[in-house]
Structures are given as structure tokens and as C-alpha cells.
DOLUMZA-707546 format. One record per residue (C-alpha): y, x, z negated; residue number from 1. Coordinates in nm, 2 decimals, padded with zeros to 4 digits. Each point is the difference from the previous one (the first is absolute). Example, Ala and Ser with C-alpha at 12.3 -4.5 7.8 and 13.67 -1.06 7.14 Angstrom:
# DOLUMZA-707546
@north -00.45; east 01.23; up -00.78; papa 1
@north 00.34; east 00.14; up 00.07; papa 2
***
This chain:
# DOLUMZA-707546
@north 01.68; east 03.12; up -01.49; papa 1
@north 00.26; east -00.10; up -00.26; papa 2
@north -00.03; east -00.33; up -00.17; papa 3
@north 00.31; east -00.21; up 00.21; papa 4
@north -00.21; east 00.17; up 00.35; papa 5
@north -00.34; east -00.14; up -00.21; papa 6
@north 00.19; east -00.36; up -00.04; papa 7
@north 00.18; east -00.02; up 00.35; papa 8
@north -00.36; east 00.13; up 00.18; papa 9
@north -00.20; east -00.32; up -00.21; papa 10
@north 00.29; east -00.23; up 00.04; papa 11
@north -00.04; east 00.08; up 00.39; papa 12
@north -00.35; east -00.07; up 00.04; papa 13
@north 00.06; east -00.33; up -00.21; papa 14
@north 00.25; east -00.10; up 00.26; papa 15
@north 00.38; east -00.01; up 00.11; papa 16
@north 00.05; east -00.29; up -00.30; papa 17
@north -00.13; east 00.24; up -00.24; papa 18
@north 00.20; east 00.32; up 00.12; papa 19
@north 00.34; east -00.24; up -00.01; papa 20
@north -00.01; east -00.10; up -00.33; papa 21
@north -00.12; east 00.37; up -00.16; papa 22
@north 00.29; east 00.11; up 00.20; papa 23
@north 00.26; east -00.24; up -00.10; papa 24
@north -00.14; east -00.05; up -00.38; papa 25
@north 00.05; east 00.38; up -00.04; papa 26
@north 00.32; east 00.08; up 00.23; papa 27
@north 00.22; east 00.07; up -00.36; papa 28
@north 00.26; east -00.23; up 00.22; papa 29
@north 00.21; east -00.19; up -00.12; papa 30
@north 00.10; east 00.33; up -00.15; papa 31
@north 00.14; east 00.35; up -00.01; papa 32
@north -00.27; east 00.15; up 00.15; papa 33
@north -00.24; east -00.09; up 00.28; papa 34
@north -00.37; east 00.08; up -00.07; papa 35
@north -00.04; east 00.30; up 00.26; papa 36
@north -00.30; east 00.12; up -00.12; papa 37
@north -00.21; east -00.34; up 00.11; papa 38
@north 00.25; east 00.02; up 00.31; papa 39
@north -00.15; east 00.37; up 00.07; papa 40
@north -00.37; east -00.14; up -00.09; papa 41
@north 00.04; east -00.31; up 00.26; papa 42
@north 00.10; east 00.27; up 00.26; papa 43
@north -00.29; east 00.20; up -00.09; papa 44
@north -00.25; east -00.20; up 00.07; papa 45
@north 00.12; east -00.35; up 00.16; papa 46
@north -00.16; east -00.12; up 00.31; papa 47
@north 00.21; east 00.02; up 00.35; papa 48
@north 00.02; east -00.38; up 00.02; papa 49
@north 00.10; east -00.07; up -00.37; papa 50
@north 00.26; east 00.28; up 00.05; papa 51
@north 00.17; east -00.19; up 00.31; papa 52
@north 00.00; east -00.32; up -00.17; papa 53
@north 00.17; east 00.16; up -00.34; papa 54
@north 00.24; east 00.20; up 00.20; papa 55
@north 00.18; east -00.34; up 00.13; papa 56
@north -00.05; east -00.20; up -00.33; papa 57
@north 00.27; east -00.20; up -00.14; papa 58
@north -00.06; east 00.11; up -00.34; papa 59
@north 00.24; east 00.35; up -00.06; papa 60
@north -00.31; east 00.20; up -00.16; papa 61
@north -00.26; east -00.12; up 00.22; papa 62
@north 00.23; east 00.11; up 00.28; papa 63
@north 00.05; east 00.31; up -00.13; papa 64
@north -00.37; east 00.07; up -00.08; papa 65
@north -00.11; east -00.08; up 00.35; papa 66
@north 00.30; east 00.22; up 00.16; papa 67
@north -00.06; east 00.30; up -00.20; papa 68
@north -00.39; east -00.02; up 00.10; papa 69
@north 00.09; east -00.01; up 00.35; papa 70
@north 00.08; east 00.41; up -00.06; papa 71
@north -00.44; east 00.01; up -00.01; papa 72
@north -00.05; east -00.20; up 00.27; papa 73
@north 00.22; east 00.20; up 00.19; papa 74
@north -00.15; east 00.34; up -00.11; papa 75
@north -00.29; east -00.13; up 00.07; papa 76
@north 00.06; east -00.09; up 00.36; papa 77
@north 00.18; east 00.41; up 00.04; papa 78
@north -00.35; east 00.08; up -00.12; papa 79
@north -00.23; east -00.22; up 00.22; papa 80
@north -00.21; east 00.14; up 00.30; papa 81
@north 00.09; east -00.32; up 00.13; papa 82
@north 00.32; east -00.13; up -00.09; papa 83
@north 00.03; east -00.40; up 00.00; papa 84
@north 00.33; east 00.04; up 00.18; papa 85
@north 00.09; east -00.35; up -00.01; papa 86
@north -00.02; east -00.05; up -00.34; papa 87
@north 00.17; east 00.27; up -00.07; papa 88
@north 00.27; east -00.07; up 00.18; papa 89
@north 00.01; east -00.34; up -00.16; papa 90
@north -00.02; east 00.16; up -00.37; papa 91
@north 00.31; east 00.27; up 00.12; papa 92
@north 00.18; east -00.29; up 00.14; papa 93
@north 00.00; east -00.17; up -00.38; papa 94
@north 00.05; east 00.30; up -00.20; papa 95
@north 00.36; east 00.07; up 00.28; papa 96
@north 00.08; east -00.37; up -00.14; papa 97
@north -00.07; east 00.07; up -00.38; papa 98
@north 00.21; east 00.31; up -00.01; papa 99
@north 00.32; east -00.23; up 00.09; papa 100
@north -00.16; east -00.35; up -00.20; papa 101
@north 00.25; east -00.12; up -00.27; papa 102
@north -00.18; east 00.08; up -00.30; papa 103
@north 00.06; east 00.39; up -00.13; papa 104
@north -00.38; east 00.00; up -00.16; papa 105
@north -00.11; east -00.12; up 00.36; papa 106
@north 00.21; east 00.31; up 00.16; papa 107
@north -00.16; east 00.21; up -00.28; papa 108
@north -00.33; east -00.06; up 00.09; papa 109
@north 00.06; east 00.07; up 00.38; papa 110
@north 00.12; east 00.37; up -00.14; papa 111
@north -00.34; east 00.00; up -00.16; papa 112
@north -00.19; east -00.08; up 00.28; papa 113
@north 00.15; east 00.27; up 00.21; papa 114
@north -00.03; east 00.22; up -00.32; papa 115
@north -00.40; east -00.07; up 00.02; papa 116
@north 00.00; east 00.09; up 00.33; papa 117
@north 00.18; east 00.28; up 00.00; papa 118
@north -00.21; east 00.14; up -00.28; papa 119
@north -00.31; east -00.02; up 00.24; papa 120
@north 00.16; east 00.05; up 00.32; papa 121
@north 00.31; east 00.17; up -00.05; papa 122
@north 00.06; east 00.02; up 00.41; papa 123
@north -00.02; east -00.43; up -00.02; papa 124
@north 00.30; east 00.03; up -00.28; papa 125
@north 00.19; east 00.25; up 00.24; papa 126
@north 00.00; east -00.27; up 00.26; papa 127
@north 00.03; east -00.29; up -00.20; papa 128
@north 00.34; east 00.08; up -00.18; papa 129
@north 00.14; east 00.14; up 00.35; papa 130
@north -00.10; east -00.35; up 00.13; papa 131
@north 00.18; east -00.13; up -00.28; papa 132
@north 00.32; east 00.20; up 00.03; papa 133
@north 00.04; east -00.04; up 00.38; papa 134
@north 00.09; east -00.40; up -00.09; papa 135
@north 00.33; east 00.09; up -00.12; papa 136
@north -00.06; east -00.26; up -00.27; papa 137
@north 00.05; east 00.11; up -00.35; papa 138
@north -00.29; east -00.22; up -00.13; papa 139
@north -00.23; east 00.22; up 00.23; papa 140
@north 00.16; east 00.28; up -00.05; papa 141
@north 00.00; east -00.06; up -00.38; papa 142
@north -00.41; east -00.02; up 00.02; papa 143
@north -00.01; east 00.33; up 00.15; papa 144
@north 00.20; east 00.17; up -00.27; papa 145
@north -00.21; east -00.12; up -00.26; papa 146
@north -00.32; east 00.00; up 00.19; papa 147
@north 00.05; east 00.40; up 00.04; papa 148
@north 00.19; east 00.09; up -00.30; papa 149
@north -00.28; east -00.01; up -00.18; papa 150
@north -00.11; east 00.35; up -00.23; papa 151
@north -00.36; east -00.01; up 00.04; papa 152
@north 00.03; east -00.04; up 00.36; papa 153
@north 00.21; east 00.28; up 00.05; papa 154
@north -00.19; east 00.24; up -00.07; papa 155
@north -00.15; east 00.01; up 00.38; papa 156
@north 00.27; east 00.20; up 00.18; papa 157
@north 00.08; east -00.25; up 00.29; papa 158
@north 00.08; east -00.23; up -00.29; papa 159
@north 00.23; east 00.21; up -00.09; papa 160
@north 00.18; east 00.00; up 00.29; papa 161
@north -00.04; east -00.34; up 00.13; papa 162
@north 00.18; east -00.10; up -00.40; papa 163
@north 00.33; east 00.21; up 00.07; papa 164
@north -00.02; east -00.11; up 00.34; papa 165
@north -00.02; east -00.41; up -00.09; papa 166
@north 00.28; east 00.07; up -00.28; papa 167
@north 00.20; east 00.13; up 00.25; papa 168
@north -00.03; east -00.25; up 00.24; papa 169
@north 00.04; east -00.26; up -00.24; papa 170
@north 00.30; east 00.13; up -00.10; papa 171
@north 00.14; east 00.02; up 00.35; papa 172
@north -00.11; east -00.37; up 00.03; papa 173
@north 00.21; east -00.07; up -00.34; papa 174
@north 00.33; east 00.21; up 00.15; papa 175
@north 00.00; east -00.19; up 00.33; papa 176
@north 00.02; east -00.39; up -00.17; papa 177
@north 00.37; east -00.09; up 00.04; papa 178
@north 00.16; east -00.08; up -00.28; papa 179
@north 00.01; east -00.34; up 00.00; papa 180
@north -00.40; east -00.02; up -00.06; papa 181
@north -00.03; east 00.28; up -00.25; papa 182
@north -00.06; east -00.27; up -00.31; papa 183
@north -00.21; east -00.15; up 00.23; papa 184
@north -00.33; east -00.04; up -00.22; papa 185
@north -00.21; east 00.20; up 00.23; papa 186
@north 00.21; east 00.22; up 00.04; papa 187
@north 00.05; east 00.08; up -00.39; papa 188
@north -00.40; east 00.01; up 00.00; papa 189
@north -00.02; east 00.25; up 00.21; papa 190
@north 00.31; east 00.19; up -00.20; papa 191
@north -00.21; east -00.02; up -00.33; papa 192
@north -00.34; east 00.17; up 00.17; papa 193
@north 00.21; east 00.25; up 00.13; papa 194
@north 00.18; east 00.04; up -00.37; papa 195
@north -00.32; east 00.16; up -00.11; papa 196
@north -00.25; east 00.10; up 00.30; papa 197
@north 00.24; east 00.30; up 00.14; papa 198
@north -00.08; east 00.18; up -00.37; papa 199
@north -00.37; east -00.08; up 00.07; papa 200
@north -00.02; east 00.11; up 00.33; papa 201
@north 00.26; east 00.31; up -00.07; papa 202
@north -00.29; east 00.08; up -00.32; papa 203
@north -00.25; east -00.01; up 00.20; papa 204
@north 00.12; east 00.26; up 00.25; papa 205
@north 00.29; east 00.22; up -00.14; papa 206
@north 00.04; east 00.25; up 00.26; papa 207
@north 00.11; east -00.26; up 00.23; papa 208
@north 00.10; east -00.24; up -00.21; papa 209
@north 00.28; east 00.15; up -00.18; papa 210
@north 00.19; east 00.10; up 00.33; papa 211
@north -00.01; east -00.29; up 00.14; papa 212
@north 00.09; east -00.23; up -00.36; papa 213
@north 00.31; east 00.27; up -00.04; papa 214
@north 00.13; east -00.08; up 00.35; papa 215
@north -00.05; east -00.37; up -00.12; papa 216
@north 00.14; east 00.04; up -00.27; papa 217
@north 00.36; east 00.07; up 00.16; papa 218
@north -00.04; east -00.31; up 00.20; papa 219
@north 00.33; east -00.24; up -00.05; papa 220
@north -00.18; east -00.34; up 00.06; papa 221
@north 00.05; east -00.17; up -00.31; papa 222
@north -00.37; east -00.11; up 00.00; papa 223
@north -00.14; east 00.28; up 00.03; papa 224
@north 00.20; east 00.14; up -00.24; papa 225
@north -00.14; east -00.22; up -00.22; papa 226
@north -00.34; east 00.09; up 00.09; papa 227
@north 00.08; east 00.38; up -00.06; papa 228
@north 00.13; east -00.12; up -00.37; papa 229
@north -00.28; east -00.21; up -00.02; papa 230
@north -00.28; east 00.32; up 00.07; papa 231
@north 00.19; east 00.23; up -00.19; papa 232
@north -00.07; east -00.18; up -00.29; papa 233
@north -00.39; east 00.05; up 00.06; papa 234
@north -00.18; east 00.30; up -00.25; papa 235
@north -00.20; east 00.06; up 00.30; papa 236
@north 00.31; east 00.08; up 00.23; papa 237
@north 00.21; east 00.15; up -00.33; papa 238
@north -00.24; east 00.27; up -00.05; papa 239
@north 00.02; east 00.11; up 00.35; papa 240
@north 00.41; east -00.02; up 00.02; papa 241
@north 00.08; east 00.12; up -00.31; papa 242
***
């Protein structure tokens, strides 16, 4: 146990007063950079009830804390011989709502969450992000990208697949927005997770991912030209084109 999970786990058994204030006394916000390393140590070891109550906080960081943590308790409940469906469905139902909230850490965290699940139940991720996609929302859509373009995960091979298969899904989802609503900001959300999770998903499976980013690549949708530029530019991708 690291020393932020040693300090969350005493600051939960001192109560929710004493987890609030380690959380937003350390959160590094206002600032350039979010604490995520207390963020990954509340997820770690948080209780249920405290992560419920954070995930719909006012306060950005607390929010953000509580959403990413609800990744565990939904591994958790893949794992269980008996599966609390109803708070499950309760905790899924919050994490759909922070992947479209207003604040980008907030959407972040909901990547993370399905990140932490994905990394222990990489079927639950699968389903998740095609959840996710079949909104037609960018916001959504956008949290499946970056919930599955993710390197560590994709080294399990359905990862692999399910990545090139959200990018291009995503990126269908970007072509069909009239024009009228591409500067739309959820739209250009989505746009900029696609700008650098195609050279991701295309790294982590090369075979498959090549043909299908050449094919994109002669796409004349000005957005997704831009997202071609925009992956180009990635050493991870460069290597494998050049």
C-alpha cells in the first residue's frame, strides 16, 4: 500500500469529513494538474457509499474522485458470486451521466473508470464502450475512445479489436453531424479524442490497424482529415507509416 492508499484508507475509517478535506486539501486544483495519484488511491480503497456520494459532489475533484472509483465498484460487481444488481445499475447509471457532465476532468475520470474495469474485466469494457457508442452522442462516444485507447489495456487481444472498432465508430458518428453542428463543443470533444486514439488503437494492433487508417486516410470529410493530420503527427503511428 502506497502512502496516498495509506492516507485515503485512515482518512476513511476517520470518516467522510476526514476523506473530503484530504481529498480537496491535496487535489493540486486550482492548477495545471489534478492530483491523480490520490484520485487512483480513493478508487482503490474507498467504501461503496462514500464512492456514490463523491461521484455526484459539487466540488470538480471530489466529483471526479468518486466517478473514477465507480470503475471498482463496478469490477467488483463483474466479479461477485452475487452481483448486487441494483446498485449496480444505479452506479452504471452515474458513470453514463459523468461521461457527458460539463467538466472535461469529470469526463476524464469516467474514461478511467471504464479503464479500471477493463483492466480487470476486459469483457465489461467490451460492453461498456459499445453501450457508449450506440448513443450516437459524441460525449459517450468520446468516453469510449478514451476509455479503450488505452496501451496497457491493449495488450489483451479483444482490446485490440474492440479500440479500432470504437475509433471507427466514433469517427462515423463525427462524419454524420451536419455541418451546422460540427463546432458544436461536443462535437469538437469528440474530434480531439479521435485526433490521437486512432494512432493508439492502430499501435496497438498493426495488422489491422494500418489497412483500415490508410482507407481513412483518403476520407474527404474535412474532420476527419484533420484527425488523420492530427495521428500522423504521433511517433507511435510515424514509426509504423514511415
Amino acid at each position: 500500500m502506497d502512502a496516498w492508499t495509506e492516507r485515503v484508507a485512515a482518512a476513511c475509517a476517520a470518516g467522510e469529513a476526514a476523506v473530503t478535506e484530504l481529498l480537496t486539501t491535496h487535489s493540486g486544483l486550482p492548477g495545471p494538474r489534478a492530483n491523480l495519484a490520490l484520485l487512483a488511491a480513493f478508487g482503490d480503497v474507498a467504501p461503496a457509499d462514500l464512492v456514490v456520494l463523491l461521484a455526484d459532489a459539487d466540488d470538480e475533484y471530489l466529483r471526479s474522485c468518486g466517478t473514477a472509483a465507480l470503475g471498482r465498484l463496478l469490477l467488483e460487481h463483474a466479479r461477485a458470486a452475487s452481483p448486487r444488481a441494483a446498485d449496480a445499475g444505479a452506479w452504471r447509471a452515474t458513470l453514463d451521466a459523468r461521461a457527458c457532465d460539463a467538466s472535461w476532468r469529470v469526463r476524464e475520470a469516467a474514461a478511467m473508470a471504464g479503464q479500471r474495469l477493463g483492466a480487470g474485466e476486459p469483457a465489461a469494457l467490451v460492453a461498456l464502450a459499445d453501450a457508449w457508442l450506440r448513443t450516437g452522442d459524441p460525449l459517450p462516444a468520446r468516453a469510449a475512445v478514451a476509455a479503450l485507447c488505452e496501451p496497457a489495456l491493449l495488450r489483451v487481444p479483444a482490446l485490440r479489436v474492440a479500440a479500432l472498432d470504437a475509433c471507427a465508430r466514433a469517427t462515423d458518428l463525427l462524419r454524420a453531424v451536419p455541418a451546422a453542428h460540427r463546432r458544436d463543443a461536443d462535437v469538437r470533444t469528440l474530434r480531439q479524442a479521435l485526433g490521437y486514439a486512432w494512432s493508439v488503437a492502430v499501435a496497438g494492433d498493426p495488422d489491422a490497424g494500418l489497412p483500415a487508417f490508410v482507407v481513412l486516410a483518403r476520407d474527404p470529410d474535412a474532420d476527419v482529415a484533420w484527425v488523420v493530420r492530427e495521428n500522423r503527427k504521433k511517433k507511435r503511428l510515424a514509426a509504423l507509416l514511415a
